[in-house]
N, C-alpha and C positions, 0 to 999 in steps of 0.2 A: 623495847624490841624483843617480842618471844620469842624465843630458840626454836629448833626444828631439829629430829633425830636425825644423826649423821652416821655412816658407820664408814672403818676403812675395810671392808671386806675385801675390793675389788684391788687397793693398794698390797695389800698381805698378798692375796692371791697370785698377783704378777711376777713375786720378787722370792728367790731363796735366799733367806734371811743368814745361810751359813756359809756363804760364798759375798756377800753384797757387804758392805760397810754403812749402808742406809739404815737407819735405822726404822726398828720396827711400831717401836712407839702405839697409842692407843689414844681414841680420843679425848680431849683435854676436858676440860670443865667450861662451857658457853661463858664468853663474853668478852675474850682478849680481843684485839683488834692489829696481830702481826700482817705486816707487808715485806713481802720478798719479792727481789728476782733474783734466779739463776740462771744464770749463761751455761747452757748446757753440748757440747760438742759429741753430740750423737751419732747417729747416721746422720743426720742434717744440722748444721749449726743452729742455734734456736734460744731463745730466752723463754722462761718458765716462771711468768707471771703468777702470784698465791697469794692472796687475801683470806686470812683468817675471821671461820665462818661459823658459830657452834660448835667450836672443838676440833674443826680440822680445816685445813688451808683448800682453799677451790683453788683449782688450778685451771690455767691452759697455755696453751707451748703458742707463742708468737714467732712466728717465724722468720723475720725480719728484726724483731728486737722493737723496742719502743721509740716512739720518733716525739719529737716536741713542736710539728708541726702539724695544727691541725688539719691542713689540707691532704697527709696521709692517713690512711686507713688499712692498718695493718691486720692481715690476718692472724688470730687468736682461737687455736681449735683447743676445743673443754676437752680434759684430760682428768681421772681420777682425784677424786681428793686424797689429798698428802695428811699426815702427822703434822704436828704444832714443830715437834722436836726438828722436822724436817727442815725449818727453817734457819737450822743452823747449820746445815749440812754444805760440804767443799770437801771434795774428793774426787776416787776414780771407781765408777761402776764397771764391774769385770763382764766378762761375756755375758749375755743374756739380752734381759729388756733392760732397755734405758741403757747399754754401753755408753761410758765414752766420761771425760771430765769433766766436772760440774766444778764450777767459780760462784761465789756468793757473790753478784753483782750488785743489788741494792737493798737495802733494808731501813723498817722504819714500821709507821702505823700506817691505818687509813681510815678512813672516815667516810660512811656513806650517805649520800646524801635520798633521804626515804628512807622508805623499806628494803635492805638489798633481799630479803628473801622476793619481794612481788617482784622487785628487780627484776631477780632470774628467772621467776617464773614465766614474766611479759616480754623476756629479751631485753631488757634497757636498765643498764646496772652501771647509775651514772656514783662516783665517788671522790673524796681528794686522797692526797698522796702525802705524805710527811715522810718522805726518804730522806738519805744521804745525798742522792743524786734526783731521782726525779721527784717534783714536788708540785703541787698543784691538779688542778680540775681533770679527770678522763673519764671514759665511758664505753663502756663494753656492750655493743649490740649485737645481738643476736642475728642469724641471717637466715633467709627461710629455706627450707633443704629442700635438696630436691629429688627426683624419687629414687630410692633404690641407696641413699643418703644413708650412711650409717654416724659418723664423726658427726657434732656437733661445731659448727664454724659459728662464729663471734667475729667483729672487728674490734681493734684495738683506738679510742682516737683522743687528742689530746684535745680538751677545750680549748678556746681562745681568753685565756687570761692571764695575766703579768705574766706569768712562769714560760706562757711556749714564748717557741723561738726558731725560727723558720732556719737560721743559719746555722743552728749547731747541731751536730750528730754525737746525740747521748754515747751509742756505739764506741766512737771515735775519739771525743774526748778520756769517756772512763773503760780504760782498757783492763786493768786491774782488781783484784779483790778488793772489796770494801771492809772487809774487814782482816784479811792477812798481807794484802798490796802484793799480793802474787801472780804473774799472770799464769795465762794457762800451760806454757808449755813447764812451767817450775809447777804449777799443780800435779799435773802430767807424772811428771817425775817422784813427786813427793818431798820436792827440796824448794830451794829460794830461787830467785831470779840469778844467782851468783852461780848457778848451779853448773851442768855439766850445757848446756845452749848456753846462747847469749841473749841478754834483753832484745827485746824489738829495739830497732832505732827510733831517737827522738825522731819529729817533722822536720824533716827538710825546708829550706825556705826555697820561693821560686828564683831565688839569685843563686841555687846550688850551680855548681856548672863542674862539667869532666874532671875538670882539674882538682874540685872539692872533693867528688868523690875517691881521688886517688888518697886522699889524706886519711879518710876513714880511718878509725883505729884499728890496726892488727888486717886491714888491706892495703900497706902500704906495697907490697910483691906482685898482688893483682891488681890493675890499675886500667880503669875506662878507657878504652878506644876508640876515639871517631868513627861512625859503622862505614862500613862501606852499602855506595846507593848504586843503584840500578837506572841504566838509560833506557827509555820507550821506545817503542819500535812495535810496528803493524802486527807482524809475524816473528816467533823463535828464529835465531838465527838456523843457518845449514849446517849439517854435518857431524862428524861425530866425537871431535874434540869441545862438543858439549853436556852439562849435566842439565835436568830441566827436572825444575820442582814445583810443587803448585804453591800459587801465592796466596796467602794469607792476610785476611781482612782482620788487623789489627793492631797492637802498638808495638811496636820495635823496642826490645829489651834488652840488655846484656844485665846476664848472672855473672858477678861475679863473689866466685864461691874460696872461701882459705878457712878449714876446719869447719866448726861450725857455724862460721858467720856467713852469711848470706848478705848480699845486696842486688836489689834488680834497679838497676840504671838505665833510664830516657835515650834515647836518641841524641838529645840535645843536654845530658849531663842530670836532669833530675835521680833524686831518689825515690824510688815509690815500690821500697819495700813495706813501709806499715799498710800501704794501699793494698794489697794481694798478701799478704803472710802465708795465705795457704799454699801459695806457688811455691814462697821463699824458704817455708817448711819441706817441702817435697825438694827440691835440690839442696835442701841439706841432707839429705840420708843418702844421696851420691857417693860410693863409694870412692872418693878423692882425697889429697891432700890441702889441691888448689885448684881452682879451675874459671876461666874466663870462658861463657859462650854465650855465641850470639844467636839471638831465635826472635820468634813472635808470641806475643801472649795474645790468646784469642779467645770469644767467647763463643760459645758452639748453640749452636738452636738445637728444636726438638728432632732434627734430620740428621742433626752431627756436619752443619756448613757453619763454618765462622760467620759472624753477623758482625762487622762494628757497632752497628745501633744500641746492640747488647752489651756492649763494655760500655757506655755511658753512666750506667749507675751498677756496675757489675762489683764497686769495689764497697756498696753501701747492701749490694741485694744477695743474701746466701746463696738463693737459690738458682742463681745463673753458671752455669758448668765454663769453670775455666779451666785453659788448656794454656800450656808455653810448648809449641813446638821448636824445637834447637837444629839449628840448620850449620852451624860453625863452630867451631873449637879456637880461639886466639890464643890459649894458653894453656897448662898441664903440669902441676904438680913443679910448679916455679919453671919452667920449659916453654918459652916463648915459641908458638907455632907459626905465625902470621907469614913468615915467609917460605912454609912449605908449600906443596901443592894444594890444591882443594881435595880433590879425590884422599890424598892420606891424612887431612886435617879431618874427615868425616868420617875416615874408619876407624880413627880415635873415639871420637864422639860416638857412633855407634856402639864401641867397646863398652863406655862408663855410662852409658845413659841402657845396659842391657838391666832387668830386672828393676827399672824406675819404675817411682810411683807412677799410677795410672796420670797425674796429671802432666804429668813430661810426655812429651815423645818427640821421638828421634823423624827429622825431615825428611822422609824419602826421596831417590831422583831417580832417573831414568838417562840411559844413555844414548844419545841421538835422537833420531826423530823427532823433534820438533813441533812439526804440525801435527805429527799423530798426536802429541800431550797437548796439544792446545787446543784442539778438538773434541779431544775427551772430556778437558776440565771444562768449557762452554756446555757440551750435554750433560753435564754434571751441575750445571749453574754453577760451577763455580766464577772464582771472580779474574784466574789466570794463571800467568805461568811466567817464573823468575830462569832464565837459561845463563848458567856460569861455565865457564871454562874451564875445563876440570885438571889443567896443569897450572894456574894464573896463583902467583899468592893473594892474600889479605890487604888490599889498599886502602885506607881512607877515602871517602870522596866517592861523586861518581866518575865511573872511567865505562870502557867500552869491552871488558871482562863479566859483567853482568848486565842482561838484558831481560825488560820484565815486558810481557804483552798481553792485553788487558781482553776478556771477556768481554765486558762494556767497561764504561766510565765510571772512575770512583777516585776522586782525588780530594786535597786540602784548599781551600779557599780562605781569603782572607773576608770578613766580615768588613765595610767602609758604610753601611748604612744601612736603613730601611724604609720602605715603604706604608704609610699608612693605610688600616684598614677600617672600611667604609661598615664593616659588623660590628654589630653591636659586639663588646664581651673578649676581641677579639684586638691585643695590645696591637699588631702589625699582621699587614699582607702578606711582604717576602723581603727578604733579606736581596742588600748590592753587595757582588761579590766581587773579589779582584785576585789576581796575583801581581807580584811584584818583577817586573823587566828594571835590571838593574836597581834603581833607588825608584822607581815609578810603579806608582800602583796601576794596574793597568783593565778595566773594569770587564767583567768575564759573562754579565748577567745578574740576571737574579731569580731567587728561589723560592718559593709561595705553597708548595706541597711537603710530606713528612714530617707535621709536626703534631704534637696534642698538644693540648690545654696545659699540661705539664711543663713540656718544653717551650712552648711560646711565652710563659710566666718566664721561667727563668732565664730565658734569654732576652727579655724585654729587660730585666732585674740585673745583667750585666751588661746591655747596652743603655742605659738610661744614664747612668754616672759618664760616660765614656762621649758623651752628646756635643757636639758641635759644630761652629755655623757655617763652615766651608766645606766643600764635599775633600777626600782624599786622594779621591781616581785624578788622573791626567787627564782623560778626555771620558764624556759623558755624552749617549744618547740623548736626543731632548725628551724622551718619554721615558727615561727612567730618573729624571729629574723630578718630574713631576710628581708633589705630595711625598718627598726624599726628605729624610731627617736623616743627617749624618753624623756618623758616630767617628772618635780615632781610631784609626785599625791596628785593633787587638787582641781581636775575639777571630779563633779559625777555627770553618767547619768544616768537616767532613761532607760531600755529595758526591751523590751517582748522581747519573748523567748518559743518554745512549751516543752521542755524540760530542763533534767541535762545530760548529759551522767555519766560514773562510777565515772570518774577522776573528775567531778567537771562541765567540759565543758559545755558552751551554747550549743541547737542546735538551729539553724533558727532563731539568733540575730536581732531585730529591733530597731534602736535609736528611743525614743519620745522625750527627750525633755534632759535638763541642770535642775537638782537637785540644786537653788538657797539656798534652805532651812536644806542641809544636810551637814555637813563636812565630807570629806573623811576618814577620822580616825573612823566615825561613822558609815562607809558603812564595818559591820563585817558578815559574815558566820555564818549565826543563823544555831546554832544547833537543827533539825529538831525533829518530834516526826519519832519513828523506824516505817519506812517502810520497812526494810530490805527484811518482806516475800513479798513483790509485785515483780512480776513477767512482765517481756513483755509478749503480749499474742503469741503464742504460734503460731499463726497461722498470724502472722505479719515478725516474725524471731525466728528463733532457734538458733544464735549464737548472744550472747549479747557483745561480744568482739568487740569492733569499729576499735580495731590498728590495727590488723590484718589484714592481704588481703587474709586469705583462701576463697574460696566459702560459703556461706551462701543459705540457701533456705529461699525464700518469698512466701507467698500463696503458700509454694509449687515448688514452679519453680525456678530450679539453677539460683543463682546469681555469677557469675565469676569476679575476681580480683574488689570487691565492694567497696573499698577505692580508687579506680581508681579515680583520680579529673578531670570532662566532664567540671568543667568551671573554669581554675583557675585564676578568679578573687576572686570568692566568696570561692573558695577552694571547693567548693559541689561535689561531688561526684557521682559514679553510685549510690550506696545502696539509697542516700538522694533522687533521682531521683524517686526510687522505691516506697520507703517510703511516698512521696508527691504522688505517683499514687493512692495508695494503698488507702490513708488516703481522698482522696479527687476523689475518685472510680463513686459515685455517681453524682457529677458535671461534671465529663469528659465523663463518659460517654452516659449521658442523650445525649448528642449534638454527640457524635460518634457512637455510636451502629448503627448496622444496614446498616452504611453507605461506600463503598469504600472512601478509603482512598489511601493517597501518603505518605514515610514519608520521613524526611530527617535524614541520618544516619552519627552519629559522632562517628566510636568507638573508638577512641584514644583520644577523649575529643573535647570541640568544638573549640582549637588550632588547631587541625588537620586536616585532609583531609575529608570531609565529600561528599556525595552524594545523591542524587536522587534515592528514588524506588518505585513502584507502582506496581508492580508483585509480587505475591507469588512467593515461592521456597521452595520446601520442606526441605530446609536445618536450615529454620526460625524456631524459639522456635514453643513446639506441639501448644500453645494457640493463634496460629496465624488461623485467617479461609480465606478460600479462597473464591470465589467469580469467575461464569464465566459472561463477557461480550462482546457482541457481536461488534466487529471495525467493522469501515468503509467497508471493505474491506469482510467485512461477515466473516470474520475467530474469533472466540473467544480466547480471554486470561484468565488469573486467577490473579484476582486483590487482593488486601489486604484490611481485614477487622477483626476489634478488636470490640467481644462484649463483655467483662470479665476483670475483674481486675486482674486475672492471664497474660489475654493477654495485660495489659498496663505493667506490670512487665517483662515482654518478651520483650517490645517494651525498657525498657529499658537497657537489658540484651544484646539487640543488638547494642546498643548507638543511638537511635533513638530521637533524642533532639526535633522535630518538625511532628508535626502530623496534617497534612493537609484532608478535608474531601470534598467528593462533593456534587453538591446542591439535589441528587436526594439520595433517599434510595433504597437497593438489592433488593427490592421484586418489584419495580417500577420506575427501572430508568430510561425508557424516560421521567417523569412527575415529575420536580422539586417541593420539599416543601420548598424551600427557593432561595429569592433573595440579591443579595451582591452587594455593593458597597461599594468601597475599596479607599477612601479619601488618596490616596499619594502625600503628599505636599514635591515639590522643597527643597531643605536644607535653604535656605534663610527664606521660609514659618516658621512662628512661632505659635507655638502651639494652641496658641488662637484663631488664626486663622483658625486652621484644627476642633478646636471646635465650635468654628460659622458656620462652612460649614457642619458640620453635623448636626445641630439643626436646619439648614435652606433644608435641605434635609429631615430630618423628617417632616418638617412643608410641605414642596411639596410635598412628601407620602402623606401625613395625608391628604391632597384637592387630591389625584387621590384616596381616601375610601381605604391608606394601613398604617398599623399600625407596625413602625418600632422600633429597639432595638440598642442597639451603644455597641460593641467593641470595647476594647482596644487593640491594635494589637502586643503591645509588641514591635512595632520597631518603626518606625514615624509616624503612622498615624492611623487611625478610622474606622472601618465596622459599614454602616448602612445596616442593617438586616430585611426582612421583610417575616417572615414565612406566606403558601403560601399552600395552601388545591390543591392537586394532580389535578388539573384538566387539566391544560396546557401541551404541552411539550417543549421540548428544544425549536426550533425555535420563538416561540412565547414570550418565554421569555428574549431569546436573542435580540429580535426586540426590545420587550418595553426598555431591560437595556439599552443599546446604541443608543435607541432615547430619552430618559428620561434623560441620560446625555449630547449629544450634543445638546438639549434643555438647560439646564442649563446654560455649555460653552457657547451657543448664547446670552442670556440672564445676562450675568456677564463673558465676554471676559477678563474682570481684574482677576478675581479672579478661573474661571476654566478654563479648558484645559478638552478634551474628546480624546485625541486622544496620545500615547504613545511617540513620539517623544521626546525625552529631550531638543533637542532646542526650542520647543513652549513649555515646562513647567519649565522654566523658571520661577520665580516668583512666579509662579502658583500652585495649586490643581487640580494634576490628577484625575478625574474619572472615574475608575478602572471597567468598565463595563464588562470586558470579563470573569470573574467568572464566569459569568450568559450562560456560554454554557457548552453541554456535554461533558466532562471528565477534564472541569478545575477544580480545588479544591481551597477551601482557609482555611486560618488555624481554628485548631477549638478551641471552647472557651476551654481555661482552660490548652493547650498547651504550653508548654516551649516554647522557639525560641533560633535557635542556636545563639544566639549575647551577647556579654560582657553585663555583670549584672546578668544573666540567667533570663531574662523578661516572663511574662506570660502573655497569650494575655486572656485577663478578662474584662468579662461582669460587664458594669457599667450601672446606672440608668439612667437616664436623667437628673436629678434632680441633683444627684452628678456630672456631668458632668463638669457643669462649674467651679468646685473646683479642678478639675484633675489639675497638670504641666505638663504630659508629657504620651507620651503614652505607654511609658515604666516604671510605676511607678512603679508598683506592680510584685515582682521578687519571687522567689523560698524561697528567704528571709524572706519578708514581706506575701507573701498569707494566711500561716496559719492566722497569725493576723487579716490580714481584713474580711476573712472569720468566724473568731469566733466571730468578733464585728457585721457581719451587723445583723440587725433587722430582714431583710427580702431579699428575692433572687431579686436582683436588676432585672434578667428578669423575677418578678413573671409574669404569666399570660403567657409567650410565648408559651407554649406548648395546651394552651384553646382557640388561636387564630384563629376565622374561617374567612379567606379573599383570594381573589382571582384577580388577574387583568381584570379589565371589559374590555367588546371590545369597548366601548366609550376612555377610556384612554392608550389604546393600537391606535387605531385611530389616535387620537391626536398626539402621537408621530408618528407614521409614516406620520403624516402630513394630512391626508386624510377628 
């Protein structure tokens, strides 16, 4: 293998060699073959992958740390090549680049398998490992940048041979240095683990329970207390001997704090301080002697709202922003509080929690008004509001001193089963859910949306051992019997949810996440405060009977056989069909009013026979309008058009599952206000792909002065959108879309196709230019699509883009959810857009 000139220029450059303890080193003499990692706690926690290459170690920072299953694929960005010497570096880099302690995590050879110089050159620098710890087959691929890209990104992935091992987290097991057995906070310091902190605690076993945690060594003064829980109820209580705090999407902690030792204790007695450290670090520099509180650890999104879904692997992923907000004080410096008031237990708490690390914070409340916080935290998506009695002490249990009131639906469910599913690739359908009424599991529904391939593996992998031939519910639907493999119930998830129905039932079920912190036994049917006088409003539905398949009226307008199931996968039905138009009236129709439209009609369900229509008939519900437009042929028709939430209830009355619109509106349709491109990727094409080509099609918008929006299209693939001030008419617009695309196709042959043929799109990304004439339509936002899941084609931000899987994420299921979480209308701004295609970039694409 011949060597290749390496220099550490760029290493020297970075680093003041008279403040750093790094050393400076020079490169080596070609041919060693050193393997490192170091665990480096920088600005971001990260491991620092280096294979010795010609005299100096390649590097790049993994950000997640190395996994040993090959189904992860960890990102690995190239970073400067290091010194040989580097290799044995453990220490503390002072201010500058690179801050922060570095641990020598693994060490050893490596062996590549080839050339690793073509390796790196081609992207695919497969090798083995002869560590301490990790051993065996990986491969670093390369990942193709994207424009304006300066970092080089790599994946990190473990082969499939002897050595991986889906169940064990490298992480997790080797916490320590590999060659001094210190962890970091004794690096930190420059001493041993005996030092001035305490070692992490060993694992906890899942038999820990309250009373073990009181045994702890050197917490025997601060000791677990049963939390106090909170009873349900419509609305915040009245008045003003209440406090009202916003609730918090996530797991219920007690710190309890005696010098330096830390522990964060479960709800139900676990330990899961080595799970969070970084929390358990940060309420250790509290200035306290002792201290017992209770809060929430939460994980925060890109918007700063708690997610549950995000604590699911928040304790294995660096980069998920965790928070413990602290809402109570039980104890103080050996000073039992629990039976003082609330209001002086919090101004303690606010005292020692002043000048905390950023990842604590102090609960805020508010005093009285009730509904005003419970309205605010709903325009806020949040998920609610906990209202306590601010003279009440500290009680275990729930009592009628704390009352929490919910945004929508988000509770724990016990798992008793699943349904099998008829996809290929696809372990199960939906999960049977239940809570428990006294010793009886009591079945609550089940759940078929919020999951990926991720989570569907692994919970296939924990219900499959758990398998059994009796079901565990008390009484059972006969169609949720149907194609049921029951499991023991052991497994609790976490789902939202926008409602109850009579009997109990979920409606519009979403999985977040695996409840680690709850046993099933403990997932009970809280008995709620009487809502009994609440009412459906009146003008939503008049018949509150779900079994039934009499007609019902909606807005008014007959609904006929409305338990009829239009998608039975999800079992949804016409009425739910309605009920989603209804509720979600104003997003559908901003983008349809006004507009002819086409729909596609399912009345027997979207099993059935469906069809094509774009003409009125007077036979169609009254809330249908007509519309004349002038054909080719100078004869006019009568097109369909919905501007009323009466007429989307119509629309479902006739089984109308898909509601396609065109680019012009009825008072002016020669003169398009919107242009579409319609990204249809080959089946082979992978998602990511169809997302890079639309953010690369923004970015070519945005250099011809157009400001475009991205669709979700609910089947495979992406609309780029670019609203569009009346001035053109059809021809002009159809010119620019279909030179603007086989520009593209010329310009990346690999990766577009302009032209419909399915033997040239092969591999490829169609560019769907022909929307862009008069009387094409494409679907409009917020529209069902007749296809398995019931997908809704939804407008995404750009920003959230690159976190999408797929582009059928968000289903009739999941909508309400994500609709009440976002912060704000991912297309704000599209309807304030003034742009227009200039005749310079109309030009250009006609070549001229």
């Amino acid at each position: 293998m011949a060597s290749r000139t390496a220099t550490l220029d760029d290493y020297n450059a970075k680093r003041n060699f008279k403040a750093t303890p790094e050393p400076k080193g020079s490169v080596a003499k070609p041919g060693g073959n050193v393997y490192v990692v170091q665990k480096h706690d920088a600005r971001r926690l990260h491991y620092d992958l280096r294979l010795e290459l010609d005299g100096v170690l390649k590097s790049w920072a993994v950000t997640k740390g190395p996994s040993l299953d090959p189904a992860d694929k960890r990102l690995a960005v190239r970073t400067e090549d290091h010194p040989v010497d580097y290799g044995t570096f453990e220490g503390v880099i002072p201010e500058g680049y690179g801050a922060g302690t570095v641990m020598l995590w693994d060490r050893g050879t490596w062996e590549p398998k080839g050339d690793p110089h073509e390796g790196l050159e081609e992207g695919i620098l497969k090798f083995e490992l002869h560590g301490k710890r990790l051993k065996g087959g990986f491969a670093l691929v390369r990942m193709k940048k994207r424009k304006g890209e300066k970092r080089e990104n790599w994946l990190l992935v473990k082969e499939r041979d002897q050595d991986a091992d889906e169940s064990r987290d490298p992480r997790k097991i080797w916490t320590k240095s590999v060659a001094t057995d210190r962890g970091m906070a004794a690096i930190a310091e420059g001493g041993t683990d005996e030092g001035k902190r305490a070692p992490k605690a060993k694992k906890s076993t899942a038999k820990q329970s309250g009373s073990s945690a009181k045994k702890k060594s050197g917490l025997a003064s601060v000791s677990f207390t049963p939390p106090q829980l909170a009873k349900l109820a419509d609305q915040p209580p009245k008045g003003d001997a209440w406090l009202h705090e916003l609730k918090y999407d996530g797991y219920r902690i007690q710190a309890l704090i005696k010098g330096d030792e830390v522990r964060l204790i479960t709800r139900n007695g676990k330990d899961w301080t080595d799970k969070y450290p970084a929390i358990a670090d940060a309420l250790r520099t509290l200035k306290v002697g002792s201290a017992a509180i209770d809060g929430e650890l939460v994980a925060l999104d890109d918007a700063g709202v708690s997610r549950f879904g995000l604590l699911q692997n928040a304790a294995d992923d660096p980069s998920v922003h965790l928070r413990y907000y602290a809402f109570d004080l039980l104890s103080l410096n050996g000073k039992d509080l629990k039976s003082e008031p609330l209001l002086e237990r919090k101004e303690q708490l606010e005292a020692i929690l002043k000048g905390a690390s950023k990842l604590i914070h102090y609960s805020d409340h508010i005093e009285g008004s009730g509904q005003a916080v419970i309205e605010k935290a709903c325009a806020l998506n949040l998920e609610g509001v906990v209202s306590k009695k601010a003279t009440a002490p500290y009680r275990s249990g729930r009592g009628t001193s704390w009352i929490k009131s919910k945004c929508i639906g988000n509770d724990e469910f016990v798992i008793g089963g699943y349904r099998k599913s008829e996809r290929r690739g696809r372990p199960f359908a939906s999960l049977l859910l239940g809570e428990y009424e006294k010793d009886k599991l009591v079945y609550r529904g089940r759940v078929g949306t919020g999951f990926n391939a991720k989570t569907l593996d692994m919970l296939h992998r924990k219900m499959e051992p758990l398998q059994r031939k009796t079901s565990p519910f008390e009484k059972l639907p006969a169609d949720a019997r149907r194609g049921a493999v029951w499991v023991t119930p052991k497994l609790v998830a976490q789902v939202s949810y926008t409602e109850r129905t009579q009997d109990g039932h979920l409606r519009h079920p979403s999985f977040l996440a695996l409840r680690e912190d709850k046993a099933a036994k403990d997932v009970t049917a809280v008995p709620d405060e009487d809502t009994s006088n609440q009412d459906s409003p009146d003008d939503v539905s008049r018949d509150k009977d779900n079994n039934n398949d009499d007609p019902v009226e909606v807005l008014g307008v007959k609904l006929t056989h409305p338990g009829r199931v239009m998608f039975p996968e999800q079992g949804a039905t016409k009425r739910e069909i309605a009920e989603y138009y209804v509720a979600f009236k104003d997003h559908v129709l901003t983008y349809l009013k006004d507009r002819p439209l086409s729909i596609v009609r399912c009345p027997s369900g979207r099993g059935g026979k469906c069809f094509f229509q774009k003409h009125y008939k007077t036979s169609l519900p009254d809330h249908f309008r007509a519309v004349s437009i002038e054909q080719k042929d100078g004869k006019t028709s009568s097109y369909l058009l919905i501007d009323s939430p009466e007429g989307l209830v119509g629309a479902a009355q006739i089984g109308a599952l898909e509601l396609h619109i065109w680019g012009a509106r009825a008072d002016d349709i020669e003169r398009p206000d919107r242009l579409v491109f319609d990204l249809d990727p080959d089946d082979a094409v992978p998602f990511a792909a169809v997302r890079d080509a639309a953010r690369e099609l923004r970015d070519v918008l945005k250099a011809a002065g157009l400001q475009s929006f991205a669709l979700l299209t609910g089947g495979k693939g992406i609309h780029v959108i670019c609203p569009l001030e009346r001035r053109r008419e059809w021809p002009d617009i159809k010119t620019f879309a279909r030179g603007f695309a086989l520009k593209l196709a010329e310009a990346a042959p690999g990766t577009y196709v302009a032209q419909a043929s399915k033997e040239k799109r092969k591999g490829k990304i169609f560019i769907d230019w022909m929307r862009n004439q008069r009387g094409a339509t494409a679907i409009a936002p917020y529209s069902l699509r007749a296809r398995p899941g019931a997908p809704i084609a939804t407008p995404v931000s750009w920003r959230e883009l690159p976190r999408i899987e797929g582009a059928a994420d968000y289903t009739l299921g999941n909508i309400r959810s994500r609709l009440a979480h976002l912060k704000s209308d991912p297309w704000k701004g599209y309807g304030a857009v003034r742009q227009s295609i200039t005749n310079a970039a109309l030009e250009f694409v006609r070549g001229e």
